[in-house]
Kinemage of the C-alpha trace (Angstrom):
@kinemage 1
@onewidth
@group {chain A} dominant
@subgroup {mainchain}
@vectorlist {calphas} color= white
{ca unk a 1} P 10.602 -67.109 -82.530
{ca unk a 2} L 13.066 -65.706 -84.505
{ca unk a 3} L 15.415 -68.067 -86.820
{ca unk a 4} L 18.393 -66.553 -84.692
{ca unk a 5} L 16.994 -68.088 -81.827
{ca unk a 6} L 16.780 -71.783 -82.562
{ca unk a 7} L 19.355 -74.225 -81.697
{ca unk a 8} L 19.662 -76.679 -84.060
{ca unk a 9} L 21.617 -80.206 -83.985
{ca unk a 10} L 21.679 -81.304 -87.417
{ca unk a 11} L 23.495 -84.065 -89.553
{ca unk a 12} L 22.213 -86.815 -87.134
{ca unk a 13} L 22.991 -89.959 -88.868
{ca unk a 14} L 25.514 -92.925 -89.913
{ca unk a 15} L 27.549 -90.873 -92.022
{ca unk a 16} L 27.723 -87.704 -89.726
{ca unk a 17} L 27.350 -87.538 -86.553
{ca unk a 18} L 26.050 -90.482 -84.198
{ca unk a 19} L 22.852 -90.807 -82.189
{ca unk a 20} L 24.783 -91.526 -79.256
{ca unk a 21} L 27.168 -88.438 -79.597
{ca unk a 22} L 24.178 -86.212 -80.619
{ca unk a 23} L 22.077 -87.226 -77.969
{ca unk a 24} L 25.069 -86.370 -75.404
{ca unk a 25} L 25.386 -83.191 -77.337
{ca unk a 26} L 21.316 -82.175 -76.789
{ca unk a 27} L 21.707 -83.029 -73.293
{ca unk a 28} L 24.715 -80.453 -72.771
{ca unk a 29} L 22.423 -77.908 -75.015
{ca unk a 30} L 19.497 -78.445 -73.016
{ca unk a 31} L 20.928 -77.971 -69.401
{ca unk a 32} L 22.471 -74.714 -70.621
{ca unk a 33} L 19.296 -73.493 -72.974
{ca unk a 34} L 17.529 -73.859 -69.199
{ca unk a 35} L 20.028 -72.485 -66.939
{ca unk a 36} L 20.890 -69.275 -69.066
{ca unk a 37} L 17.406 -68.914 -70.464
{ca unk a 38} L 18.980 -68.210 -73.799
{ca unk a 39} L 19.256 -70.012 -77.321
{ca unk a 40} L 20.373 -70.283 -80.309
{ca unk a 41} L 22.864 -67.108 -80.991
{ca unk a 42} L 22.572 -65.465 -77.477
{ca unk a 43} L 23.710 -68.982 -76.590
């Protein structure tokens, strides 16, 4: 894969941004990565 076509959730921690709020945030990525087919940029 390309770099472009990675999504990436970074900064995952007590001074950024919480587990809880991340994982929510993968979850939301995930259902769209899998319903458009598409990732990272194309995203």
């Amino acid at each position: 894969m390309l770099e472009s076509e990675y999504t990436v959730v970074s900064n995952i921690n007590r001074h950024g941004i919480a587990p809880v709020e991340a994982a929510a945030h993968i979850v939301d990525l995930i259902e769209r990565i899998l319903k458009t087919g598409k990732s990272g940029v194309e995203l």
